[in-house]
C-alpha positions in Angstrom: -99.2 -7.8 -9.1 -99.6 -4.0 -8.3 -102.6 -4.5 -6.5 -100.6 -6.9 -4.2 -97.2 -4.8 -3.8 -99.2 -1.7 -3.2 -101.1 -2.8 0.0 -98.7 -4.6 1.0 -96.7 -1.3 1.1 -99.5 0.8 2.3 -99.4 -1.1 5.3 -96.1 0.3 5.6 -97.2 4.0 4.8 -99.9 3.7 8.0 -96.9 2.1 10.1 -94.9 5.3 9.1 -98.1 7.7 9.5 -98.5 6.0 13.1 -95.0 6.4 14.0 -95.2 10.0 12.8 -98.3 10.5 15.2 -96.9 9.1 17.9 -93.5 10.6 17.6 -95.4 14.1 16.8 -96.2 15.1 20.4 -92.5 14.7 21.5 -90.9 16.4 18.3 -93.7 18.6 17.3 -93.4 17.9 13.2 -96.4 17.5 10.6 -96.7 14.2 8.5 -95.0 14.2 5.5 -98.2 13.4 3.1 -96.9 13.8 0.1 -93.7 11.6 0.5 -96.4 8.4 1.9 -98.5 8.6 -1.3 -94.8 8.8 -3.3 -94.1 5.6 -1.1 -97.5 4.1 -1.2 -98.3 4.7 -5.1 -95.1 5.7 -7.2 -92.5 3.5 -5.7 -94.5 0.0 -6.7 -95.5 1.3 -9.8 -92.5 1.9 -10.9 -91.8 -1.5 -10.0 -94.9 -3.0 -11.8 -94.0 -1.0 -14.9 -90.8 -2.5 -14.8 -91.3 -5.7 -14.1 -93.8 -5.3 -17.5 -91.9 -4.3 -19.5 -89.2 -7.2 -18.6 -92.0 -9.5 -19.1 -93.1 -8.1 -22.8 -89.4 -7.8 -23.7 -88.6 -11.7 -23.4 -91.6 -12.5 -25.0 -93.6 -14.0 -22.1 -97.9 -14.1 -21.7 
């Protein structure tokens, strides 16, 4: 499931990254690195772990 969710969601990130590039040239800003790999790693795993610890707590295989 977190293998799914997270490239799923890094396509996202390089739509972001693209749109930061692209935008770059007009407003002159650098990419916000760290806040894509928060997006791209943290935010689903988060999820995941969540979603695992739902599943464990009712019991489920």
């Amino acid at each position: 499931m977190y293998a799914q969710m997270a490239s799923i969601n890094w396509m996202f990130v390089e739509g972001l990254f693209l749109h930061s590039r692209l935008t770059s040239n007009v407003f002159h800003s650098r990419a916000p690195f760290p806040l894509y790999y928060t997006i791209g790693w943290g935010v689903y795993g988060v999820v995941s772990c969540t979603h695992i610890d739902t599943h464990a707590m009712k019991g489920g295989t």
